[in-house]
C-alpha positions as CSV (number, residue, x, y, z in Angstrom):
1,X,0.0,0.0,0.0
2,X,1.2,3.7,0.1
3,X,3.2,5.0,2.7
4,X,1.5,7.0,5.5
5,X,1.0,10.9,4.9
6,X,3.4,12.9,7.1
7,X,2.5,14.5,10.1
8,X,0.1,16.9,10.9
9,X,2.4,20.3,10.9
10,X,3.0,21.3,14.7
11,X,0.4,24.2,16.4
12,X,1.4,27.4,16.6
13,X,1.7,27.9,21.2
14,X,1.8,31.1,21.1
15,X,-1.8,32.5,22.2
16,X,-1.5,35.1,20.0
17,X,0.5,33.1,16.9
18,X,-3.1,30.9,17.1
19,X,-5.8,33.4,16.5
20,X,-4.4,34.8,13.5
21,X,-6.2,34.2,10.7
22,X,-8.9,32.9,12.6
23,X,-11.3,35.4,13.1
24,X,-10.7,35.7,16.6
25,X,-11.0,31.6,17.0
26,X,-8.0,30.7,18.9
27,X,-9.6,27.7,19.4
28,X,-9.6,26.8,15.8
29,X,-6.7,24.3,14.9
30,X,-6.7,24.6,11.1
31,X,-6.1,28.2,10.0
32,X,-7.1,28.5,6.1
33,X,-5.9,31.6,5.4
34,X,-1.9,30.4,6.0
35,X,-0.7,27.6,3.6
36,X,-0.1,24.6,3.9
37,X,-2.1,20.7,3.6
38,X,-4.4,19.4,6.0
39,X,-3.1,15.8,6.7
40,X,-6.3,14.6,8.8
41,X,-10.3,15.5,10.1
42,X,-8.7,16.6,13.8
43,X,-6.7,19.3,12.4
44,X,-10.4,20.8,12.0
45,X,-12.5,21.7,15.2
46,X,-15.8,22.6,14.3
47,X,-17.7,25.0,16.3
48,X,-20.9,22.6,18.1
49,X,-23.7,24.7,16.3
50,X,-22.4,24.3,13.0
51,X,-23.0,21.0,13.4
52,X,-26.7,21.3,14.3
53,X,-27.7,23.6,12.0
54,X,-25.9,21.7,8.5
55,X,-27.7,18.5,10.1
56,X,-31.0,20.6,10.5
57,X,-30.3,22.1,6.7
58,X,-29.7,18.6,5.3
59,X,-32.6,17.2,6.7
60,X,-34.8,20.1,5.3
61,X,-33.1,19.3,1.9
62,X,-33.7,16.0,1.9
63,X,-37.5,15.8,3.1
64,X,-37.7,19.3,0.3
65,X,-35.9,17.6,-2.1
66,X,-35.1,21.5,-4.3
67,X,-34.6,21.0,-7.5
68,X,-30.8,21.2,-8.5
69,X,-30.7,24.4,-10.0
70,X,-32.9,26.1,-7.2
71,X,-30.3,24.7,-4.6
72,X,-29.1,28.1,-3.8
73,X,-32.5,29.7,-3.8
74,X,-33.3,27.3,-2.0
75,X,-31.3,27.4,1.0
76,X,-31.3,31.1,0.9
77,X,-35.0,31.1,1.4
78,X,-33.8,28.3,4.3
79,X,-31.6,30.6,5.8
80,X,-33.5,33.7,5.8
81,X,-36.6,32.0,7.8
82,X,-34.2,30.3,10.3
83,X,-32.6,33.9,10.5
84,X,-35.8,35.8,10.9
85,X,-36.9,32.5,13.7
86,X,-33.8,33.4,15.5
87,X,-34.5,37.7,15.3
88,X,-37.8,36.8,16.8
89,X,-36.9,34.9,19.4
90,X,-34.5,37.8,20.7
């Protein structure tokens, strides 16, 4: 078989070396805006609701079932009422 892929590059320890190019997320392993590969999943740390709401938008799409070239409409119009849910509930 093929060899294994190399290591995952070492994390930056400084505090403030992590949150750059993060947004603020120094929590956030993977940093796309500096170069380099991403060797495996746990270099990525996804933020808990993300999760929720791309399960929540795939289980709209899939019980929808929009038409492939209303995908974006679609989920804009999915977006929008979850964002105006979410403004009312303020």
């Amino acid at each position: 078989g093929a060899p294994p892929p190399p290591p995952p590059p070492p994390m930056a320890t400084d505090a403030a070396e992590s949150s750059v190019g993060t947004g603020g997320c120094a929590s956030v392993s993977y940093e796309p805006e500096r170069a380099g590969p991403l060797f495996h999943a746990s270099q990525i740390q996804v933020p808990p609701m993300l999760e929720s709401v791309v399960k929540e938008f795939t289980k709209a799409a899939i019980r929808e079932q929009p038409a492939a070239d209303e995908l974006y409409e679609w989920a804009l119009r999915f977006f929008e009422a979850k964002a105006a849910q979410g403004k009312s509930k303020a």
